[in-house]
TILOMI-490086 format. One line per field, with one value per atom (N, C-alpha, C): residue number from 0; residue in one letter; atom name; x negated, y negated, z. Coordinates in steps of 0.1 Angstrom, whole numbers. Layout:
REM TILOMI-490086
num	c(NUM / ...)
residu	c(A / ...)
atome	c(CA / ...)
east	c(X / ...)
north	c(Y / ...)
up	c(Z / ...)
END
This chain:
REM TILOMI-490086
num	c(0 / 0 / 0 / 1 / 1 / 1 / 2 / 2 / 2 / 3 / 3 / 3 / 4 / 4 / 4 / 5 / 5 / 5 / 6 / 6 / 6 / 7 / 7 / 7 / 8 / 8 / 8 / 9 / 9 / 9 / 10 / 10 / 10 / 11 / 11 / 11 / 12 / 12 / 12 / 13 / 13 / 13 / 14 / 14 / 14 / 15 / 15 / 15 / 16 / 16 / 16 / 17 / 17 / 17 / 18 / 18 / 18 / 19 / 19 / 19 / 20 / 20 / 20 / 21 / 21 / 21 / 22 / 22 / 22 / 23 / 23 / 23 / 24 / 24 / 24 / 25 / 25 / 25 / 26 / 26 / 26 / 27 / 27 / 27 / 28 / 28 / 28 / 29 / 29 / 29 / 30 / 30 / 30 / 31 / 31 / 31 / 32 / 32 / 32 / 33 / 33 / 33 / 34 / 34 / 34 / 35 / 35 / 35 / 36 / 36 / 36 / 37 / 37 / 37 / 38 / 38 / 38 / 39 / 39 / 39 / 40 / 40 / 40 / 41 / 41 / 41 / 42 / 42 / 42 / 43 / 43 / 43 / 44 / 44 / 44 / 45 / 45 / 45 / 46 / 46 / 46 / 47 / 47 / 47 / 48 / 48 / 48 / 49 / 49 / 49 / 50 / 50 / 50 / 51 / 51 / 51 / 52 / 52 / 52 / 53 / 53 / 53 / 54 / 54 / 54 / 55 / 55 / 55 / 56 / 56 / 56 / 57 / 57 / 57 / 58 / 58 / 58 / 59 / 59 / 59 / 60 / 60 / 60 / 61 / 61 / 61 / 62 / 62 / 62 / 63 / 63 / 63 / 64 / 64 / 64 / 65 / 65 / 65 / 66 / 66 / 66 / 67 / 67 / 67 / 68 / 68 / 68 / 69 / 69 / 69 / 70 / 70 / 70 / 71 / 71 / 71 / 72 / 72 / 72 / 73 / 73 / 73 / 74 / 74 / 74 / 75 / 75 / 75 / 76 / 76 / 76 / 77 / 77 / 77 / 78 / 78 / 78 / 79 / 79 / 79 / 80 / 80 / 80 / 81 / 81 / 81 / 82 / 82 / 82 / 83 / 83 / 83 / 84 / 84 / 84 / 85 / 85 / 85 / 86 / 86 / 86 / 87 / 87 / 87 / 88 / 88 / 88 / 89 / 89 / 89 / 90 / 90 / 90 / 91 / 91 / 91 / 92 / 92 / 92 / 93 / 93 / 93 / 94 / 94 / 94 / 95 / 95 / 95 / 96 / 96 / 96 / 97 / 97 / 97 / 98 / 98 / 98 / 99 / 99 / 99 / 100 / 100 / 100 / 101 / 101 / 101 / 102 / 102 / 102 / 103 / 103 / 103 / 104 / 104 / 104 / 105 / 105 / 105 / 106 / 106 / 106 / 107 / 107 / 107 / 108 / 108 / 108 / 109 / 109 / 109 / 110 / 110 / 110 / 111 / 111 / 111 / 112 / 112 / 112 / 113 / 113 / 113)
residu	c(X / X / X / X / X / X / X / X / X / X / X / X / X / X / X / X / X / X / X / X / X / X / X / X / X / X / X / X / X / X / X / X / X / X / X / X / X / X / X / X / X / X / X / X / X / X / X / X / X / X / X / X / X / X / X / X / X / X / X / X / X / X / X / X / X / X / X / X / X / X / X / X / X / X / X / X / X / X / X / X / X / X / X / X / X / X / X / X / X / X / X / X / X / X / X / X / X / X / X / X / X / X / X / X / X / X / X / X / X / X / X / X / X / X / X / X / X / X / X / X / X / X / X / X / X / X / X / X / X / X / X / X / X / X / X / X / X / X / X / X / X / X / X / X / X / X / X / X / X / X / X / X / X / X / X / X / X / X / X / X / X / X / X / X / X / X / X / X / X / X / X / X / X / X / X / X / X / X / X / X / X / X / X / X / X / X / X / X / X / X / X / X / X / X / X / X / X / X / X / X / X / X / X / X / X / X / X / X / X / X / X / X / X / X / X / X / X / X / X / X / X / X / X / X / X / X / X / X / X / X / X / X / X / X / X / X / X / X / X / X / X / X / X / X / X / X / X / X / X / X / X / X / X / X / X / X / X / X / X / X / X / X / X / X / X / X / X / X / X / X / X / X / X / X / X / X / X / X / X / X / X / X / X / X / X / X / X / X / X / X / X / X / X / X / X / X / X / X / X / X / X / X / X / X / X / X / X / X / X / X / X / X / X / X / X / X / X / X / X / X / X / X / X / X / X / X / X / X / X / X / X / X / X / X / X / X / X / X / X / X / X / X)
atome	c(N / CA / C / N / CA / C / N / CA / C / N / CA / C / N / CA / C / N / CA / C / N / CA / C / N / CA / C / N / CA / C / N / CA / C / N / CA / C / N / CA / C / N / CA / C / N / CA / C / N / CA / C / N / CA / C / N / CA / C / N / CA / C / N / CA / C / N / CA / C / N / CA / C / N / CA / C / N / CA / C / N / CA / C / N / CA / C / N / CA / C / N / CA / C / N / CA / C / N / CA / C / N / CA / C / N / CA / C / N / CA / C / N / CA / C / N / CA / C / N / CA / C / N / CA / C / N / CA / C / N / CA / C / N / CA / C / N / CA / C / N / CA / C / N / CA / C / N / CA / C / N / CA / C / N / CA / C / N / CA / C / N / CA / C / N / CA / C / N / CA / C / N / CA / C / N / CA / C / N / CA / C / N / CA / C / N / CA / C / N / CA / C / N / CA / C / N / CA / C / N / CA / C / N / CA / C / N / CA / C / N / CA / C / N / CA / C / N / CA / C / N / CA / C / N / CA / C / N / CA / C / N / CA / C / N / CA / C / N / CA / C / N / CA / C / N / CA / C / N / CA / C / N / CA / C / N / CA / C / N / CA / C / N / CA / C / N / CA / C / N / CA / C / N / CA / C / N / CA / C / N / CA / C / N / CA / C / N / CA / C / N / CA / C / N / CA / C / N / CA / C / N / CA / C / N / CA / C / N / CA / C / N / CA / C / N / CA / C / N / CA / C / N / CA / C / N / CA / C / N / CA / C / N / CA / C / N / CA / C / N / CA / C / N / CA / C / N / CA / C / N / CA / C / N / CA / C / N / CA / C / N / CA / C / N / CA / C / N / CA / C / N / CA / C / N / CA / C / N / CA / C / N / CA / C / N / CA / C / N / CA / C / N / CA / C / N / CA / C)
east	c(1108 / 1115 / 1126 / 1136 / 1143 / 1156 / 1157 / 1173 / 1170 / 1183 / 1183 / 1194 / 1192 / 1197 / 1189 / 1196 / 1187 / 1190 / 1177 / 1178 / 1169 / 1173 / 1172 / 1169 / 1157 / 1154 / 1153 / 1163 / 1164 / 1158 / 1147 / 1142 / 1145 / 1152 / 1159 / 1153 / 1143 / 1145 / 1121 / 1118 / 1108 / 1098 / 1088 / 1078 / 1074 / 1077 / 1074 / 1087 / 1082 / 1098 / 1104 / 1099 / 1107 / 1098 / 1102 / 1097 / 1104 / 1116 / 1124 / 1118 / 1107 / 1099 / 1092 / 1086 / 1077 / 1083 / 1093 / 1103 / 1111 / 1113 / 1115 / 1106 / 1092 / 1083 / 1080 / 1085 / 1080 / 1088 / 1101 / 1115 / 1109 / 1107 / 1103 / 1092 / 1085 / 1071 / 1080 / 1087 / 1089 / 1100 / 1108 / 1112 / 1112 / 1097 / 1090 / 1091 / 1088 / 1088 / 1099 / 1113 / 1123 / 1133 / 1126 / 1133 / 1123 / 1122 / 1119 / 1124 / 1123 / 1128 / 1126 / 1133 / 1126 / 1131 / 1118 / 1115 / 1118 / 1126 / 1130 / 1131 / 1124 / 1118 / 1131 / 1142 / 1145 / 1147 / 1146 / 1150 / 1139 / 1138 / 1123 / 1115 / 1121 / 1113 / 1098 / 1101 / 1092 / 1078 / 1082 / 1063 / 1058 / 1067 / 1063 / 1047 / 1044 / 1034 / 1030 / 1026 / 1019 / 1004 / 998 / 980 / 978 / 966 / 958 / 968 / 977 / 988 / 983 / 982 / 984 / 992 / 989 / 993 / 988 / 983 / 975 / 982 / 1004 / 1008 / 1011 / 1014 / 1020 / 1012 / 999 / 992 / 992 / 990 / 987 / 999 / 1012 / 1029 / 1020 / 1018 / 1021 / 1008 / 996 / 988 / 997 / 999 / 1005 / 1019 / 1025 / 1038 / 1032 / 1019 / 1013 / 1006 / 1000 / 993 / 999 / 1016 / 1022 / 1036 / 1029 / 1033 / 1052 / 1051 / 1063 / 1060 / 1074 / 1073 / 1077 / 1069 / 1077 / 1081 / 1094 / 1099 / 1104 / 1099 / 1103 / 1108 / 1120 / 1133 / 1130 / 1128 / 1117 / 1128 / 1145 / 1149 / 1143 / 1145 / 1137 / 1127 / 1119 / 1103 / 1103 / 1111 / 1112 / 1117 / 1126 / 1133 / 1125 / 1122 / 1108 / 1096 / 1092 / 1084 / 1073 / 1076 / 1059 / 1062 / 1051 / 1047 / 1039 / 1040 / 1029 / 1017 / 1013 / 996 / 1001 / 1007 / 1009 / 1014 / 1013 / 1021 / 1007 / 1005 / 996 / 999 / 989 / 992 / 1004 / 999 / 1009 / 1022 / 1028 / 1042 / 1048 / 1057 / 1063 / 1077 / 1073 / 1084 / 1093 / 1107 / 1116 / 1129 / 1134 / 1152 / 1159 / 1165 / 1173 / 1184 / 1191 / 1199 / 1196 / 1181 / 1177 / 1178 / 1175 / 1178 / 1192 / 1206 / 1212 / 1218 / 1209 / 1216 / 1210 / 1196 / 1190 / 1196 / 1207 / 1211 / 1226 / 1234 / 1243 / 1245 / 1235 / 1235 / 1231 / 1227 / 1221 / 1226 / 1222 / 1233 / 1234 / 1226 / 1225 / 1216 / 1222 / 1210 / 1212 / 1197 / 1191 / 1186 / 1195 / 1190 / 1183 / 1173 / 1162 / 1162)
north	c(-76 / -66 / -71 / -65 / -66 / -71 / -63 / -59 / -62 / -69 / -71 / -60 / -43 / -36 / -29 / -28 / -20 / 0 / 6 / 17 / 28 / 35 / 44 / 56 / 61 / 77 / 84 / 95 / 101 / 117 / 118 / 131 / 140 / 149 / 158 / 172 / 176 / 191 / 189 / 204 / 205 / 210 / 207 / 206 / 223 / 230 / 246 / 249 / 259 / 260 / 256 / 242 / 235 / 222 / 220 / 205 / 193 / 199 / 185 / 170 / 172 / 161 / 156 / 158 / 158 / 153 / 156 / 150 / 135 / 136 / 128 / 115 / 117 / 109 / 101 / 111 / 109 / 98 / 100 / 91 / 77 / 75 / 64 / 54 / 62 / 57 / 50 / 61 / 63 / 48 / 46 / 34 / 24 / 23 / 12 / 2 / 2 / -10 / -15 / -13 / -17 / -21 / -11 / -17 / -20 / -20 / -16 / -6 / 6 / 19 / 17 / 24 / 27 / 41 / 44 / 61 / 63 / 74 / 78 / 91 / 97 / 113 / 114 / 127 / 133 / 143 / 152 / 166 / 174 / 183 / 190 / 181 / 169 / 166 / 155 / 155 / 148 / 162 / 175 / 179 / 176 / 170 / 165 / 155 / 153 / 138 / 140 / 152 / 157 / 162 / 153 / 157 / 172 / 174 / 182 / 189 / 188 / 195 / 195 / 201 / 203 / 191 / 181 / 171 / 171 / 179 / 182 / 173 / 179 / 172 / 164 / 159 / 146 / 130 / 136 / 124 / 109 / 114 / 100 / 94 / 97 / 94 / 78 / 88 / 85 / 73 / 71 / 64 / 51 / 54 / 44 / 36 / 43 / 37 / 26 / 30 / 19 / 6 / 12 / 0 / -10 / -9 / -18 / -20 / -18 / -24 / -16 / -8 / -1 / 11 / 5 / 15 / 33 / 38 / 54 / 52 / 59 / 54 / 69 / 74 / 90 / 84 / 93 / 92 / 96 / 87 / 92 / 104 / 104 / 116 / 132 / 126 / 139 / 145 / 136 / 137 / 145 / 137 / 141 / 158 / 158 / 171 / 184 / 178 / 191 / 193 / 187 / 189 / 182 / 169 / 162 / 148 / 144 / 129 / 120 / 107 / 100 / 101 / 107 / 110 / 124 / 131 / 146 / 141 / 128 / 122 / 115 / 114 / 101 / 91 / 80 / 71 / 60 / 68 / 59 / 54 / 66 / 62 / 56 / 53 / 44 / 50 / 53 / 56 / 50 / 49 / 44 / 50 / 40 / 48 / 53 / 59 / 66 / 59 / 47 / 41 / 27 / 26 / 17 / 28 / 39 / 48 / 47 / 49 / 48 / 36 / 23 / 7 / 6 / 13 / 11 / 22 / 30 / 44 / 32 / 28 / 24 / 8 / 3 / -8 / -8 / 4 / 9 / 5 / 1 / 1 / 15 / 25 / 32 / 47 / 58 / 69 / 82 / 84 / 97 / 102 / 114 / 123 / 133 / 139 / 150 / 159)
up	c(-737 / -744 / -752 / -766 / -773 / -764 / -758 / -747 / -737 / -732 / -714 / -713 / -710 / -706 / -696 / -684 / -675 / -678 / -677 / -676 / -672 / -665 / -660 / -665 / -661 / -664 / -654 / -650 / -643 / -643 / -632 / -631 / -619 / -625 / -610 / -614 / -619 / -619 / -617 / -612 / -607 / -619 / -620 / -634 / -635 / -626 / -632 / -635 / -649 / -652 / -661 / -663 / -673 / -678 / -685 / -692 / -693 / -685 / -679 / -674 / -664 / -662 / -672 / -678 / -688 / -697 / -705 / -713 / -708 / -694 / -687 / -689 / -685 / -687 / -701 / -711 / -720 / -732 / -727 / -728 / -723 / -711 / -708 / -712 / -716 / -731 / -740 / -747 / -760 / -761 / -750 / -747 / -739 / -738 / -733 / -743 / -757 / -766 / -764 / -762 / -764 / -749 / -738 / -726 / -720 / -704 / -691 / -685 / -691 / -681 / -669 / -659 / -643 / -645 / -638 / -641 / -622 / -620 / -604 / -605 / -597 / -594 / -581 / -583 / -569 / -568 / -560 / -555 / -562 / -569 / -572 / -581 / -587 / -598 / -590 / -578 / -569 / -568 / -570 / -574 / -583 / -594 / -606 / -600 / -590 / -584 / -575 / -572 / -565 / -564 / -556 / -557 / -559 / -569 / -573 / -582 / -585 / -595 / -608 / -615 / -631 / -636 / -640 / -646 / -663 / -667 / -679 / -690 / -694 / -706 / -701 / -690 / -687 / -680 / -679 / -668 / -681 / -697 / -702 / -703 / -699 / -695 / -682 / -671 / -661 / -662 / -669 / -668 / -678 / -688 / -699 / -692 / -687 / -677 / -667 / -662 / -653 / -656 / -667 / -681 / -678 / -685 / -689 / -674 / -666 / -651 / -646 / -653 / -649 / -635 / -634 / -619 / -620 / -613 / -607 / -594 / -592 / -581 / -576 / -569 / -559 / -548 / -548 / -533 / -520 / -512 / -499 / -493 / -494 / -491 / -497 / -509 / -513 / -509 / -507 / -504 / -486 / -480 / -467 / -468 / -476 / -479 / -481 / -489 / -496 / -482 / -475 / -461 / -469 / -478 / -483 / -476 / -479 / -476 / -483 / -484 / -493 / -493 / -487 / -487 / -498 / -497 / -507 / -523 / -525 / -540 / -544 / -557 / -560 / -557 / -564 / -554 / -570 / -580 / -592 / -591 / -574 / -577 / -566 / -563 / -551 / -547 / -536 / -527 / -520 / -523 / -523 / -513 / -509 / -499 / -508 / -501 / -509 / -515 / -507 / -509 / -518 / -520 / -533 / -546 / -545 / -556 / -562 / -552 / -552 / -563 / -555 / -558 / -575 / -577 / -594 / -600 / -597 / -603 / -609 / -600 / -600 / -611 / -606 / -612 / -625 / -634 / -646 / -654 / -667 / -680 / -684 / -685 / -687 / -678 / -675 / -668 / -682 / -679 / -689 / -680 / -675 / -669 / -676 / -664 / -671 / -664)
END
């Protein structure tokens, strides 16, 4: 990539409702040429990846993010929180502590929340 800046796209809000995720996702594409985003799902934005869901505008997000070896990273607190589990997520994304969330939130050059 152009830049050694790390950054962060941050998805906090739940895919009904809004297009927060989706937008979310779509950030991270759009600056893929130029960075390595890390894309992190918490609090409702974790139904965002959830089996059998309506993924309709955002699954070529989530396939093209994988293409080019980038991570999704959902907060296993959250996940615990909501009453899901990794078997209830695809399998695209990777579940992570809360306090690695934390450590790639912090360590960021930059967060774009969504």
């Amino acid at each position: 990539m152009s830049e050694e800046k790390n950054v962060v796209i941050l998805l906090r809000e739940p895919p009904h409702g809004s297009l927060h995720p989706v937008e979310g996702l779509r950030m991270s594409v759009a600056i893929s040429s130029d960075y390595d985003p890390i894309t992190i799902a918490i609090k409702g934005a974790v139904y965002t990846f959830l089996k059998g869901s309506d993924k309709t505008i955002y699954q070529m997000h989530i396939e093209f993010l994988k293409e080019i070896d980038l991570d999704i990273f959902v907060d296993k607190k959250s996940v615990e929180e909501l009453g899901l589990s990794k078997e209830d997520l695809i399998e695209e994304v990777e579940i992570i502590e809360h306090d690695d969330v934390l450590k790639k939130i912090s360590e960021a050059d930059l967060v774009i929340p969504f």
